[in-house]
GUBADO-160895 format. One line per field, with one value per residue: residue number from 0; residue in one letter; x, y, z of N, C-alpha, C in turn. Coordinates in Angstrom, 1 decimal, always signed. Each point is the difference from the previous one (the first is absolute). Layout:
BEGIN
nr = (NUM / ...)
rest = (A / ...)
npx = (X / ...)
npy = (Y / ...)
npz = (Z / ...)
capx = (X / ...)
capy = (Y / ...)
capz = (Z / ...)
cpx = (X / ...)
cpy = (Y / ...)
cpz = (Z / ...)
END
This chain:
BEGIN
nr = (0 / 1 / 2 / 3 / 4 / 5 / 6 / 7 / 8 / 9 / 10 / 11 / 12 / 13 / 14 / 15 / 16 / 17 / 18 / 19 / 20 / 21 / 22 / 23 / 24 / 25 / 26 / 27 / 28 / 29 / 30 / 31 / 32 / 33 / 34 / 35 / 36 / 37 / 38 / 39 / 40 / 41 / 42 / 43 / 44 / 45 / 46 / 47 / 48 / 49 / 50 / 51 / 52 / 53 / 54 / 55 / 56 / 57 / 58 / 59 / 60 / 61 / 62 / 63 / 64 / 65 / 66 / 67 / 68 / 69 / 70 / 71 / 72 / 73 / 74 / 75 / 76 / 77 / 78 / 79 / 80 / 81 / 82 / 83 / 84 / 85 / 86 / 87 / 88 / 89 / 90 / 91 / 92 / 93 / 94 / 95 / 96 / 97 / 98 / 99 / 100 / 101 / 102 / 103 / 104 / 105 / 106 / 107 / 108 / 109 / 110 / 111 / 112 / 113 / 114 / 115 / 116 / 117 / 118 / 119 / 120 / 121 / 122 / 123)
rest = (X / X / X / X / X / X / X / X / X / X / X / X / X / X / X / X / X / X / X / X / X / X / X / X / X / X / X / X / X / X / X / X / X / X / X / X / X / X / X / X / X / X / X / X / X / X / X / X / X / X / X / X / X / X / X / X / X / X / X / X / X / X / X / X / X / X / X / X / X / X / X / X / X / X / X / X / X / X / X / X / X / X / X / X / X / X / X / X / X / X / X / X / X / X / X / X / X / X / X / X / X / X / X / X / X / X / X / X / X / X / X / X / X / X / X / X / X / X / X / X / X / X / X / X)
npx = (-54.3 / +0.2 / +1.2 / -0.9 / -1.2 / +0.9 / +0.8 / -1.5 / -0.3 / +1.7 / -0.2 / -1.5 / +0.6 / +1.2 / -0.8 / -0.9 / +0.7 / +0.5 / -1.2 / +0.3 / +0.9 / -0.2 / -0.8 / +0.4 / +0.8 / -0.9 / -0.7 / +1.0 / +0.6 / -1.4 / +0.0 / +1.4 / -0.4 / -1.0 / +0.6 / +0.5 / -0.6 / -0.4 / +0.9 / +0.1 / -0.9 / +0.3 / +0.6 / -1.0 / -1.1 / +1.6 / +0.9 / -1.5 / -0.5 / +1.2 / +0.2 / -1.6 / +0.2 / +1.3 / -0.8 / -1.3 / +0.6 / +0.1 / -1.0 / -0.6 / +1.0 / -0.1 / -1.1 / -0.2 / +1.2 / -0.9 / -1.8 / +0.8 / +0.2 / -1.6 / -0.1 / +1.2 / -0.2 / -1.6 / +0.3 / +0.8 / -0.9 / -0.7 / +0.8 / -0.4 / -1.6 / +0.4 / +1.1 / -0.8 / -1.1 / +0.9 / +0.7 / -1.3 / -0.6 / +0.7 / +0.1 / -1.5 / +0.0 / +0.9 / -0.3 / -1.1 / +0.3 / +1.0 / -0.9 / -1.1 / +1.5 / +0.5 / -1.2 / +0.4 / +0.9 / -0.9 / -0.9 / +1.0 / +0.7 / -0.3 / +0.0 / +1.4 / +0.1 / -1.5 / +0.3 / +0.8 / -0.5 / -1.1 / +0.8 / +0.9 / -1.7 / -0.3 / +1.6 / -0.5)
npy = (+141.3 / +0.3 / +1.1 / +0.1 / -0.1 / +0.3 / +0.7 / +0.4 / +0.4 / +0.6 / +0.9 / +0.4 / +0.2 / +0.8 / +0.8 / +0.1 / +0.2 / +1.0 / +0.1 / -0.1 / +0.8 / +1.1 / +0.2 / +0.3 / +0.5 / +0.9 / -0.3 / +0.2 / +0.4 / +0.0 / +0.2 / +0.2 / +1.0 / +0.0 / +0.3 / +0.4 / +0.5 / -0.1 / +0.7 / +0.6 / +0.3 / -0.2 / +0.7 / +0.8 / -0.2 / +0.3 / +0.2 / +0.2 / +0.7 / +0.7 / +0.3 / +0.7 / +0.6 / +0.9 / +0.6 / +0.5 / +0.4 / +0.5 / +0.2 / +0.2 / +1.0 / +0.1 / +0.1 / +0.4 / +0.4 / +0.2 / -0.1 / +0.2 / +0.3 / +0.5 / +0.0 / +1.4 / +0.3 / -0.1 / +1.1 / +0.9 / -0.1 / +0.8 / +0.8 / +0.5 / +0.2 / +0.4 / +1.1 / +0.1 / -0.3 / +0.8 / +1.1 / +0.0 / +0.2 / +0.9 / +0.5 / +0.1 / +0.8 / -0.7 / -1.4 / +0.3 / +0.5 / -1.1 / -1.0 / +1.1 / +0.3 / -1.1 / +0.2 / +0.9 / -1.1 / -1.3 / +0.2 / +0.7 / -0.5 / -0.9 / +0.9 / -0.5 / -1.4 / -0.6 / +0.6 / +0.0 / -1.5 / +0.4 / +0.4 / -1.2 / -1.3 / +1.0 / -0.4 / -1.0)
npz = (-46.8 / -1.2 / +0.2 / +0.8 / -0.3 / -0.6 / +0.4 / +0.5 / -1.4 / -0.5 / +0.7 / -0.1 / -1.3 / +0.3 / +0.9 / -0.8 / -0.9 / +0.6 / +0.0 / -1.2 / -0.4 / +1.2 / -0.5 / -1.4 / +0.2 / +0.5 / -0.2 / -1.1 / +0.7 / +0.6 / -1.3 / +0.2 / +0.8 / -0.2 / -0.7 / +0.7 / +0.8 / -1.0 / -0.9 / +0.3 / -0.8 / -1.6 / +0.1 / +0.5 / -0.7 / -0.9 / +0.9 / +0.8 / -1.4 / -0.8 / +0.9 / +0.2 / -1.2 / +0.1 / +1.2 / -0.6 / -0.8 / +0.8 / +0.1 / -1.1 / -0.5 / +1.1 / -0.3 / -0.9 / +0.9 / +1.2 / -1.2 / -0.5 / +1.2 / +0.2 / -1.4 / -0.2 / +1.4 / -0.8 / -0.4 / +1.0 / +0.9 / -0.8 / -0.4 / +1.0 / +0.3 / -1.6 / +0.2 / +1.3 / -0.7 / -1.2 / +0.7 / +0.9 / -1.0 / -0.6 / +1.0 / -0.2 / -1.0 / +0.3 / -0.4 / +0.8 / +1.0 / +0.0 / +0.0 / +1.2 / +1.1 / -0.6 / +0.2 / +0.8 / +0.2 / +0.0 / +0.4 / +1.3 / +0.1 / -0.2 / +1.1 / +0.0 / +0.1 / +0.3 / +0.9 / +0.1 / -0.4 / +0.5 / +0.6 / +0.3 / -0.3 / +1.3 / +0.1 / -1.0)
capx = (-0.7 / -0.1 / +1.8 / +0.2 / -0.6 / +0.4 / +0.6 / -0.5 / -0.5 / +0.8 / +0.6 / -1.3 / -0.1 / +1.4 / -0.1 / -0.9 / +1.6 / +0.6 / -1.0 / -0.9 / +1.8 / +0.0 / -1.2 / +0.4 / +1.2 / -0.4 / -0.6 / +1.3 / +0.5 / -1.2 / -0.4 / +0.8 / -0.2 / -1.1 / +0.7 / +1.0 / -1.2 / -0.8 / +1.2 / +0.4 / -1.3 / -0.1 / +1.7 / -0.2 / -1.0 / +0.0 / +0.7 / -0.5 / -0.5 / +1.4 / +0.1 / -0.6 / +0.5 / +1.3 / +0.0 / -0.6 / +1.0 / +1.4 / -0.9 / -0.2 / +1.5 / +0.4 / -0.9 / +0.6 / +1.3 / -0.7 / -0.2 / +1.1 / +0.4 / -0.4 / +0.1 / +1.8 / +0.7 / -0.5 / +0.6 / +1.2 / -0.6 / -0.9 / +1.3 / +0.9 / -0.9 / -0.2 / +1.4 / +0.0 / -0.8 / +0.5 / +0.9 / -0.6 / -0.4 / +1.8 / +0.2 / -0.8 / +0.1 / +1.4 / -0.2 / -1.3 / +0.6 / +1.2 / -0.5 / -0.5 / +1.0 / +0.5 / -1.0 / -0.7 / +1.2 / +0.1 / -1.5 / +0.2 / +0.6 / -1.1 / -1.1 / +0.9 / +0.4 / -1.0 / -0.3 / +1.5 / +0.2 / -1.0 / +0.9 / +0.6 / -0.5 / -0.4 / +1.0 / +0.2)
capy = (-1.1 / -1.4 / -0.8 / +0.1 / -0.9 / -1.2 / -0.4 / -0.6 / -1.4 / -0.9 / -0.9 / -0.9 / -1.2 / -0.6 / -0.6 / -1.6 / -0.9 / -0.6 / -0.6 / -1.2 / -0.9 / -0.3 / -1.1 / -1.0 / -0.4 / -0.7 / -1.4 / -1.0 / -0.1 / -0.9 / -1.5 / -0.8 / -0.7 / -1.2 / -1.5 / -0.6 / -0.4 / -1.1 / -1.3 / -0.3 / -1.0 / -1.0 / -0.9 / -0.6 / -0.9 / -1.0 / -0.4 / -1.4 / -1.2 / -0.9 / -1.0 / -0.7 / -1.1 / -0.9 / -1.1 / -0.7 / -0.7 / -0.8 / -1.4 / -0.7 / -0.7 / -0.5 / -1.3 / -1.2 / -0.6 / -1.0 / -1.2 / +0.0 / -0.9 / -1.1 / -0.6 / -0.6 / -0.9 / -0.8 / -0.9 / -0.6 / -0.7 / -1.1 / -0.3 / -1.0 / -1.1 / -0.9 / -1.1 / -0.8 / -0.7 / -0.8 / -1.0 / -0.9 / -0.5 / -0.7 / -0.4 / -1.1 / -0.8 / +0.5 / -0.4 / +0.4 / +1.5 / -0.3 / -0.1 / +1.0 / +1.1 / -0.3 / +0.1 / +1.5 / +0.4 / -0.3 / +0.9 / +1.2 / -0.1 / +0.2 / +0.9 / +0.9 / -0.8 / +0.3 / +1.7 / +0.2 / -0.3 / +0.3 / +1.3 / -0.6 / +0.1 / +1.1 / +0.9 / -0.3)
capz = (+0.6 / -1.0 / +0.7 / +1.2 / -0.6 / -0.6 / +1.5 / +0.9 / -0.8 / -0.3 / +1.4 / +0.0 / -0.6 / +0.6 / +1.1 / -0.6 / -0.4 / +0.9 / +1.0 / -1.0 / +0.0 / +1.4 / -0.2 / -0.5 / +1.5 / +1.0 / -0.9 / -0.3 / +1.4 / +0.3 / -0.7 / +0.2 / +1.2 / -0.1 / -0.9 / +0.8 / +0.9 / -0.8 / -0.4 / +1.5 / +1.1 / -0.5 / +1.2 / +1.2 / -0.5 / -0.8 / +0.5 / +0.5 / -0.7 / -0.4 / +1.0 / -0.3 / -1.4 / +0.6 / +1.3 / -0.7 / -1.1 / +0.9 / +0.9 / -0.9 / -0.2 / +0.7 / -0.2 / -1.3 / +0.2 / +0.7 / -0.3 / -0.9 / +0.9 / +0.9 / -1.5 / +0.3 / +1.1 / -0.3 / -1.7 / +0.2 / +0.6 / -1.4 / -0.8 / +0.6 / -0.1 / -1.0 / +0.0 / +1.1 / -0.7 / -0.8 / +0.6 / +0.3 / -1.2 / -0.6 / +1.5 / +0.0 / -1.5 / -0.8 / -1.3 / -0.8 / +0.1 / -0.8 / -1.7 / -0.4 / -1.0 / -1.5 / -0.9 / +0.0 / -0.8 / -1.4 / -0.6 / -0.2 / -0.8 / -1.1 / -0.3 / -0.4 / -1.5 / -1.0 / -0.2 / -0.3 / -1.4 / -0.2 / +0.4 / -1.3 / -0.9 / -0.7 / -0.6 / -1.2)
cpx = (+0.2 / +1.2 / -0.4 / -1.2 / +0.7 / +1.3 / -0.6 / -0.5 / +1.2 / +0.1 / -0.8 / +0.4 / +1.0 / -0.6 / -1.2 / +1.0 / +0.5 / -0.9 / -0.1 / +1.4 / -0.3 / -1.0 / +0.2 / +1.3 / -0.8 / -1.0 / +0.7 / +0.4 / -0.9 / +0.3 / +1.2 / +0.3 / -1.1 / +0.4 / +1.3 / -0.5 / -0.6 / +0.8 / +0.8 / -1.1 / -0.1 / +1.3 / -0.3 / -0.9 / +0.8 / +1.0 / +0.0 / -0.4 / +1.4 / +0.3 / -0.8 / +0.3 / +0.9 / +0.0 / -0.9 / +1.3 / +1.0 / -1.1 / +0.2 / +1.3 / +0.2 / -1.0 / +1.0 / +1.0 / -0.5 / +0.2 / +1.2 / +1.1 / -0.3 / -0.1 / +0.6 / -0.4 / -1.0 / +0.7 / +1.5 / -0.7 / -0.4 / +1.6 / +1.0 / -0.5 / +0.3 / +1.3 / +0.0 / -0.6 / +0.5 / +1.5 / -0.1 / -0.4 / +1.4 / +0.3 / -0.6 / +0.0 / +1.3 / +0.1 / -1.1 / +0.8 / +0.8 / -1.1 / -0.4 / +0.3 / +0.4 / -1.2 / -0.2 / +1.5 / -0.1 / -0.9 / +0.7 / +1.1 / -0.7 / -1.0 / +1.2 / +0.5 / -0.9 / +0.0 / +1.5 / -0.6 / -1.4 / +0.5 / +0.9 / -0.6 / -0.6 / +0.9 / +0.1 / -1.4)
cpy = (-1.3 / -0.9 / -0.4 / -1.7 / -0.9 / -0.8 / -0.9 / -1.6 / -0.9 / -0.8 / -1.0 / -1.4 / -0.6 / -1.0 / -1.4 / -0.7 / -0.7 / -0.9 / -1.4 / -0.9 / -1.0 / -1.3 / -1.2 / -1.0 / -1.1 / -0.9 / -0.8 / -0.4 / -0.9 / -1.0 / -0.5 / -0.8 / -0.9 / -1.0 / -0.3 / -0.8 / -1.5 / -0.9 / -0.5 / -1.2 / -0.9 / -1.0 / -0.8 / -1.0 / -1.2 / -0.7 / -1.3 / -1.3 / -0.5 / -0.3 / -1.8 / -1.5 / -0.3 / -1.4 / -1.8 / -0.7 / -0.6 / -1.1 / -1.0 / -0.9 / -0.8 / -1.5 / -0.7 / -0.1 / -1.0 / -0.9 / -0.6 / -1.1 / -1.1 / -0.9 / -1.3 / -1.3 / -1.3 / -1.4 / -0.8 / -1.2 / -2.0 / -0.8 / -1.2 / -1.0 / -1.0 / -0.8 / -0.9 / -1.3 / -0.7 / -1.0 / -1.3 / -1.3 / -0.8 / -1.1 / -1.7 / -1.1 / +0.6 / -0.5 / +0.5 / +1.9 / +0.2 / +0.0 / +0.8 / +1.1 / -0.4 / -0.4 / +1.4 / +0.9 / +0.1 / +0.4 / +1.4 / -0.1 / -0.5 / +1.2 / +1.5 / -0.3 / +0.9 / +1.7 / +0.1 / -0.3 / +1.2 / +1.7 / -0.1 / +1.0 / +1.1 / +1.5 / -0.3 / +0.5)
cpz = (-0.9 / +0.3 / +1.2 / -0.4 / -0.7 / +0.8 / +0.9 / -0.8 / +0.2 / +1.7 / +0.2 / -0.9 / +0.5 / +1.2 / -0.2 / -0.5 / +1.4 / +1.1 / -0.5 / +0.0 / +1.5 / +0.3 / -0.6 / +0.7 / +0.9 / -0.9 / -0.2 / +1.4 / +0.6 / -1.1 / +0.3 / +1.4 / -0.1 / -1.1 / +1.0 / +0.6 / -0.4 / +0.2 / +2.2 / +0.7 / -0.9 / -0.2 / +1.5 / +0.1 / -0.8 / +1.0 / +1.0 / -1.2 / -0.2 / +1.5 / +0.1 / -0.5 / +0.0 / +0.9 / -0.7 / -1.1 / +1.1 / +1.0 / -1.3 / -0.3 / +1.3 / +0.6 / -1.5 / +0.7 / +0.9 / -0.5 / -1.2 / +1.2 / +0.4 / -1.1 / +0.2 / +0.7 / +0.1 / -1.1 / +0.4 / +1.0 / -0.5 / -0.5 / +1.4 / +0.4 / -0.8 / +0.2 / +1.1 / -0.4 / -1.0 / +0.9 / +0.8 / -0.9 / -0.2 / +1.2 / -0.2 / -1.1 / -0.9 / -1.2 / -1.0 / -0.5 / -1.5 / -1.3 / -0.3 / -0.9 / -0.9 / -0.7 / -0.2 / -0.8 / -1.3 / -1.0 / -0.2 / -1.6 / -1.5 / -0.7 / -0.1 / -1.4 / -1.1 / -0.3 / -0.7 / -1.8 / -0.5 / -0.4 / -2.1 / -1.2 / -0.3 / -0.5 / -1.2 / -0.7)
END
């Protein structure tokens, strides 16, 4: 009876071994599936925000190119404004125009003179 007893022990333990291996299987198995799982729905949750924020960064960029235009086309605006004005001006007063520029020549030029010797003095 004790071989026959101990036989039935070894299968007994064989067979909790094997119940517990089988169990353990299946838990690992469940925990991987529910972290697949996780990670599948936190893919699907993050997918609308980078959309989201993409569409938001492309509104955005695409306002500064807007206003970056409409900038533009002010400024080129103002700019021909000015030369329509100044030509008119020359147009009207040609002599007064004439002294203007050779005074503005000539200040420019002075204020090149003076920096050029100022430039001089400070290499020595």
């Amino acid at each position: 009876m004790n071989a026959k007893t101990a036989s039935q022990l070894a299968d007994d333990v064989n067979k909790t071994a094997s119940d517990a291996i089988d169990s353990s299987r299946a838990y690992a198995q469940n925990a991987v599936n529910a972290a697949g799982e996780k990670v599948r729905d936190l893919r699907r949750e993050a997918e609308p925000t980078v959309e989201q924020i993409a569409a938001r960064v492309q509104q955005a960029v695409q306002r500064g190119l807007d206003a970056a235009s409409t900038t533009s086309a002010r400024a080129q605006r103002r700019l021909e404004q000015a030369a329509d004005v100044t030509g008119r001006y020359i147009s009207d007063q040609p002599v007064r125009s004439v002294l203007i520029a050779a005074a503005a020549g000539a200040a420019i030029t002075a204020l090149i003179v003076l920096a050029s010797r100022r430039s001089s003095r400070d290499d020595y």
